[in-house]
DOKOLGU-120884 format. One record per atom (N, C-alpha, C, O): x, y, z; atom name; residue number from 1; chain. Coordinates in Angstrom, 3 decimals. Layout:
<atoms>
ATOM; X; Y; Z; CA; NUM; A .
...
</atoms>
This chain:
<atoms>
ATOM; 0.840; -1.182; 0.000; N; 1; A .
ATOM; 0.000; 0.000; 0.000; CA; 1; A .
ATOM; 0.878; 1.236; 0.000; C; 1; A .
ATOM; 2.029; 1.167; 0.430; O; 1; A .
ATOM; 0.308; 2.495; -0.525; N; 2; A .
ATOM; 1.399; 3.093; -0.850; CA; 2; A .
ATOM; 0.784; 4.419; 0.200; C; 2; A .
ATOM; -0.113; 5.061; -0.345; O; 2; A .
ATOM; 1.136; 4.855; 1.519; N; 3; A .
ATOM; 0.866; 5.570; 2.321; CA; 3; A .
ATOM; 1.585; 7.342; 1.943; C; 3; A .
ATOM; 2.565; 7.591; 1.240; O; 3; A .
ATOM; 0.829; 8.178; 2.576; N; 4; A .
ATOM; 0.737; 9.400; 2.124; CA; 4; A .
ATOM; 1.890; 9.729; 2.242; C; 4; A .
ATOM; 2.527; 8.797; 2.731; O; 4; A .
ATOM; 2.551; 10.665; 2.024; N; 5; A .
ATOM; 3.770; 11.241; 2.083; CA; 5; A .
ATOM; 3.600; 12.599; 3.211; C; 5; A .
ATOM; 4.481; 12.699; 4.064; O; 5; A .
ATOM; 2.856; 13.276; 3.207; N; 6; A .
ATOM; 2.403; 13.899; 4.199; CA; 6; A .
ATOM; 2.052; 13.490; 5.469; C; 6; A .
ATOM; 0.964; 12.978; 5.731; O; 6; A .
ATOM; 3.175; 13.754; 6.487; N; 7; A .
ATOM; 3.070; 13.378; 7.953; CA; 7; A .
ATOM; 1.463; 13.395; 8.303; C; 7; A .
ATOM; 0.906; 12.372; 8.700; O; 7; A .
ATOM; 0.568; 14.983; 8.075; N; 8; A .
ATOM; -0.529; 15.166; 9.155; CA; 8; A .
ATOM; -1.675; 14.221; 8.215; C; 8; A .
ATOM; -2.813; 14.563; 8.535; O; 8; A .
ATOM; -1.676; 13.359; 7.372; N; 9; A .
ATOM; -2.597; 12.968; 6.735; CA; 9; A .
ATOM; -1.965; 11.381; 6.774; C; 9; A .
ATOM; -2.697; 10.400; 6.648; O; 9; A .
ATOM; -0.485; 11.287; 6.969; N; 10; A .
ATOM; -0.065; 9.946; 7.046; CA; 10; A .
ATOM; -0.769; 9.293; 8.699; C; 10; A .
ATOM; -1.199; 8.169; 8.957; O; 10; A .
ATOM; -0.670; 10.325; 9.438; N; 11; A .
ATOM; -0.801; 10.417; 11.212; CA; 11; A .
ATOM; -2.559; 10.255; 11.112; C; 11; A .
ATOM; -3.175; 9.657; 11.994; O; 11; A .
ATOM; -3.063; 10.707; 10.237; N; 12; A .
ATOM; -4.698; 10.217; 10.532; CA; 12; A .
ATOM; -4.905; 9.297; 10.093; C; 12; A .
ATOM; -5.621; 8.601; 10.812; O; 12; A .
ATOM; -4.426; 8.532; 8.507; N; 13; A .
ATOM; -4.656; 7.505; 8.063; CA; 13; A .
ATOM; -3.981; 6.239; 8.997; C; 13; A .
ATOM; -4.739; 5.294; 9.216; O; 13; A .
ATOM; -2.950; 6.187; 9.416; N; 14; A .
ATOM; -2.567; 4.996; 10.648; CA; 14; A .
ATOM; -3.563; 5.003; 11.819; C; 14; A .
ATOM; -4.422; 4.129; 11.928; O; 14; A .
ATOM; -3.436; 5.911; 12.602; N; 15; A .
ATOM; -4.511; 5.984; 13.787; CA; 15; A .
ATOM; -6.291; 5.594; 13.046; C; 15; A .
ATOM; -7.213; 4.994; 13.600; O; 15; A .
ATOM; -6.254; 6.092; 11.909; N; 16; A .
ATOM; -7.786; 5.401; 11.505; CA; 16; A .
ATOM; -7.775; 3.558; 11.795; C; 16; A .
ATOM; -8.500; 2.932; 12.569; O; 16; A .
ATOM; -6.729; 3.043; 10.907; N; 17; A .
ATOM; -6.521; 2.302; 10.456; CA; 17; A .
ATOM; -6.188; 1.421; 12.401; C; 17; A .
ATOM; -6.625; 0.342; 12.802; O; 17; A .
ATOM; -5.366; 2.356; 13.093; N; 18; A .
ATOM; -5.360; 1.399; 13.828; CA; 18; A .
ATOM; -6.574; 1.388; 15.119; C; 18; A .
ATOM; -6.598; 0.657; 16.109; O; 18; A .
ATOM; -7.326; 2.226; 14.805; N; 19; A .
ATOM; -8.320; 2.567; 15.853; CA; 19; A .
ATOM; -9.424; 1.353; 15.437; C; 19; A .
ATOM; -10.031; 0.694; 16.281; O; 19; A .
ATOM; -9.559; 1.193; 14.053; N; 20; A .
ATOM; -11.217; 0.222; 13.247; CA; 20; A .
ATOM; -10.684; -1.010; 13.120; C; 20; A .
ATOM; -11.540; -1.869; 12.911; O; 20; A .
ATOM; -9.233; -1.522; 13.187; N; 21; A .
ATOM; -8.972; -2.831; 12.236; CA; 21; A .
ATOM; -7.774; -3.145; 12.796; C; 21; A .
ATOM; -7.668; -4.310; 12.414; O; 21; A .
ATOM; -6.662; -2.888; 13.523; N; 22; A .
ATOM; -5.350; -3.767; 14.311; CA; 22; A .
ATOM; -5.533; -3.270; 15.770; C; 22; A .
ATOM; -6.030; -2.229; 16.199; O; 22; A .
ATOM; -4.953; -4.383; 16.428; N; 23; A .
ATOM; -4.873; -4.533; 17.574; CA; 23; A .
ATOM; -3.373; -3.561; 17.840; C; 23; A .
ATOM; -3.337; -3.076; 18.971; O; 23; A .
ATOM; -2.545; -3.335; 17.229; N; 24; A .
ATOM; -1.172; -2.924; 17.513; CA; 24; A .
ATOM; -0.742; -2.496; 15.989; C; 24; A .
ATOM; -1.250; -2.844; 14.923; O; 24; A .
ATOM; 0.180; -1.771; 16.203; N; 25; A .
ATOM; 1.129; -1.283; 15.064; CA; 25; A .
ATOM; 1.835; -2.571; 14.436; C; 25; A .
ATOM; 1.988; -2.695; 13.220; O; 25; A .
ATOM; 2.152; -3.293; 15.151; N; 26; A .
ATOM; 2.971; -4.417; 14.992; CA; 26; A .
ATOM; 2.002; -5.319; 13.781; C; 26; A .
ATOM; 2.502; -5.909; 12.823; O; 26; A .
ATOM; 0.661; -5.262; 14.064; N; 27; A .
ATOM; -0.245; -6.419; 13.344; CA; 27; A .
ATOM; -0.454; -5.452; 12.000; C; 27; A .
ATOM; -0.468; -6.078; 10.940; O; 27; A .
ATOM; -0.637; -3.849; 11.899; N; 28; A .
ATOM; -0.623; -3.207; 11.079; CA; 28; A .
ATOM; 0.269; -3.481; 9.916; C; 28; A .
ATOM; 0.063; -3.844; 8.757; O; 28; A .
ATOM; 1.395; -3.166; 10.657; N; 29; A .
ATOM; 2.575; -2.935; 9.528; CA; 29; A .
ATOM; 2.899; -4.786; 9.006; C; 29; A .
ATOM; 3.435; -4.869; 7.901; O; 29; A .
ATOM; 2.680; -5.817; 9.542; N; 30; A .
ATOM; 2.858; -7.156; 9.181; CA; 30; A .
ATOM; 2.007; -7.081; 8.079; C; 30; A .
ATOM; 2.303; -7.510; 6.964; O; 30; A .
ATOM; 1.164; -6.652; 8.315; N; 31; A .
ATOM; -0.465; -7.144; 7.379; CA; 31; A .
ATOM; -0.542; -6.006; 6.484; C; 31; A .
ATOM; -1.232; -6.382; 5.536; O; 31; A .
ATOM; -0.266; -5.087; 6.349; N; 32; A .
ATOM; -0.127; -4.024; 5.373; CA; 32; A .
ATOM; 1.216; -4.082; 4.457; C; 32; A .
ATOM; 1.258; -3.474; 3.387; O; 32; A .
ATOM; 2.497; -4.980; 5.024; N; 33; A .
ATOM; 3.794; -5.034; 4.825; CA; 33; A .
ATOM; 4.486; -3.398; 4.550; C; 33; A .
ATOM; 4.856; -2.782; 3.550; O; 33; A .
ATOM; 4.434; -3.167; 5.731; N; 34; A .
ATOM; 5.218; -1.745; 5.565; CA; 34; A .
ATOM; 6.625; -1.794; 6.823; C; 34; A .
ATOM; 6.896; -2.641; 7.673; O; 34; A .
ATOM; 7.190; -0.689; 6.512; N; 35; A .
ATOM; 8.224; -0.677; 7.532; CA; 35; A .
ATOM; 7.745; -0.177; 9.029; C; 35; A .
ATOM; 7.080; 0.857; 8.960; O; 35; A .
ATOM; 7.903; -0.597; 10.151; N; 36; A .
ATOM; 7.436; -0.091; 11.459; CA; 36; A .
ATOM; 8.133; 1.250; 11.345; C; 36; A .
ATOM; 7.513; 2.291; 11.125; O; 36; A .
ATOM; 9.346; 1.190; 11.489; N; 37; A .
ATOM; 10.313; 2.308; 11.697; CA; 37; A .
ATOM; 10.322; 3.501; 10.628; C; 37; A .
ATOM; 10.993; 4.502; 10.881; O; 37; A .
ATOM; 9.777; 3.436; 9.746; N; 38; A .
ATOM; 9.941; 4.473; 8.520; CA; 38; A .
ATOM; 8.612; 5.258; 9.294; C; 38; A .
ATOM; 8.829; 6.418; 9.646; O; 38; A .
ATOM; 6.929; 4.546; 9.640; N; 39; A .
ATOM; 5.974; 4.974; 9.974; CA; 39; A .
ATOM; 6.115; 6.306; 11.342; C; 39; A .
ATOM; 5.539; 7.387; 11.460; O; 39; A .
ATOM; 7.541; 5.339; 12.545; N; 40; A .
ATOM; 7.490; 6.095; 13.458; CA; 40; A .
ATOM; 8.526; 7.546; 13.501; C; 40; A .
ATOM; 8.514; 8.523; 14.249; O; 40; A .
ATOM; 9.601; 7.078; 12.060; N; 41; A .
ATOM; 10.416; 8.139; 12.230; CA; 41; A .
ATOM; 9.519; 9.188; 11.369; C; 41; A .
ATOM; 9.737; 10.390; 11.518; O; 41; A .
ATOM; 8.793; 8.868; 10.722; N; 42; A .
ATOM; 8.127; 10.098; 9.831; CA; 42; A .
ATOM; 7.207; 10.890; 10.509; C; 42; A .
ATOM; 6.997; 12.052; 10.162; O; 42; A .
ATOM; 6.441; 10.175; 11.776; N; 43; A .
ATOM; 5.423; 10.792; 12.417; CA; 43; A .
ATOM; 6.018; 11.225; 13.896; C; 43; A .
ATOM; 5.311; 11.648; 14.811; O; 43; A .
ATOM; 7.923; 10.980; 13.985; N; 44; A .
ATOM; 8.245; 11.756; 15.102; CA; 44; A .
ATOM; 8.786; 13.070; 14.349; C; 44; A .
ATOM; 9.145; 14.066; 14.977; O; 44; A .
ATOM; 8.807; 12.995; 13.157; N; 45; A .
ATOM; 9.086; 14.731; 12.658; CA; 45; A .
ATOM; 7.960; 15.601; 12.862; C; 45; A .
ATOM; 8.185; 16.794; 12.659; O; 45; A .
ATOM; 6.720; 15.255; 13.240; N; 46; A .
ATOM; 6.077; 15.771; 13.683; CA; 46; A .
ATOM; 5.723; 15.692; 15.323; C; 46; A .
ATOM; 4.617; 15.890; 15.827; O; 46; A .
ATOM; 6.110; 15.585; 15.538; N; 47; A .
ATOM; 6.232; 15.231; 17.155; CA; 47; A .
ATOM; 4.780; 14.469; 17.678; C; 47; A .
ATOM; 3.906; 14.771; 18.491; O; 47; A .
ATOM; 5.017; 13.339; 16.773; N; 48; A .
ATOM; 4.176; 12.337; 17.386; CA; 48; A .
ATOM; 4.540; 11.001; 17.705; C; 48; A .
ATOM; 4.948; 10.491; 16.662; O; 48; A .
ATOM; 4.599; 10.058; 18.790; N; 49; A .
ATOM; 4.883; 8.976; 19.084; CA; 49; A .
ATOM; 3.821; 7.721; 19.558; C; 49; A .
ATOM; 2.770; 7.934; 20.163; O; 49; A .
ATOM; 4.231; 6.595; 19.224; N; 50; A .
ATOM; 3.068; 5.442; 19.156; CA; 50; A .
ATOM; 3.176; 5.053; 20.470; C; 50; A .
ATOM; 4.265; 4.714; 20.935; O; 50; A .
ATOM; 1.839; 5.070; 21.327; N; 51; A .
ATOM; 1.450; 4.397; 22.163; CA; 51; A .
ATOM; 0.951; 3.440; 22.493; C; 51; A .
ATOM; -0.234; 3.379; 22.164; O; 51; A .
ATOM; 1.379; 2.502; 23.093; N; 52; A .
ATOM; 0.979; 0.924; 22.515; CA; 52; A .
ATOM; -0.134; 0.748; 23.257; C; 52; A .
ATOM; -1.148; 0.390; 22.659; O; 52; A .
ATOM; -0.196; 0.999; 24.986; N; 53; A .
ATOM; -1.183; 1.347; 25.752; CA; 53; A .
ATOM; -2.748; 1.325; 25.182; C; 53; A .
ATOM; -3.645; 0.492; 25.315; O; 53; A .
ATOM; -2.664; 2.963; 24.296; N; 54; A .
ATOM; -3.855; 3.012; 23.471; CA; 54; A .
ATOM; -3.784; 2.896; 22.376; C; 54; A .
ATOM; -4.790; 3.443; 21.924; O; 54; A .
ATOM; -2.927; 2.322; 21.215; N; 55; A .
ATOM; -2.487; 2.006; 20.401; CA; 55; A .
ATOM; -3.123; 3.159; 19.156; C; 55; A .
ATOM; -3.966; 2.986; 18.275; O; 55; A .
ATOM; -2.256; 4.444; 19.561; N; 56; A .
ATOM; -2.647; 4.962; 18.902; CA; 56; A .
ATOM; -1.413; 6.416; 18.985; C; 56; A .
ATOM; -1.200; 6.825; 20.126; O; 56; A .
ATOM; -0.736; 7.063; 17.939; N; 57; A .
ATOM; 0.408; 7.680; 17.884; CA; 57; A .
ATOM; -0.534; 9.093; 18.549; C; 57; A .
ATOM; -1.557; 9.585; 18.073; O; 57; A .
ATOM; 0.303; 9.551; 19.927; N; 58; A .
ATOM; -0.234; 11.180; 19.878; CA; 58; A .
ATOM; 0.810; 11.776; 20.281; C; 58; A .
ATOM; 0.819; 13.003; 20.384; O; 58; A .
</atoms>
């Protein structure tokens, strides 16, 4: 899947995605086959980080 390039629209489409349909980032990025680390370094340039807790980057 080819995810946005834009952090504030990449940061809603994951949190959608992980709020309706994965249990974790981990089941996301397996099942989507994306990189974990590309997702979190792109959305800490915006100063956002994944919380596994609520599984959801704020």
């Amino acid at each position: 899947m080819n995810l946005p390039e834009n952090p504030e629209i990449l940061l809603s489409v994951i949190n959608t995605k992980l709020r309706d349909f994965y249990p974790s980032l981990d089941e996301l990025c397996k099942s989507m086959d994306i990189e974990k680390e590309a997702i979190i370094e792109k959305l800490a340039k915006i100063d956002y980080a994944y919380q596994p807790e609520i599984n959801q980057f704020i």
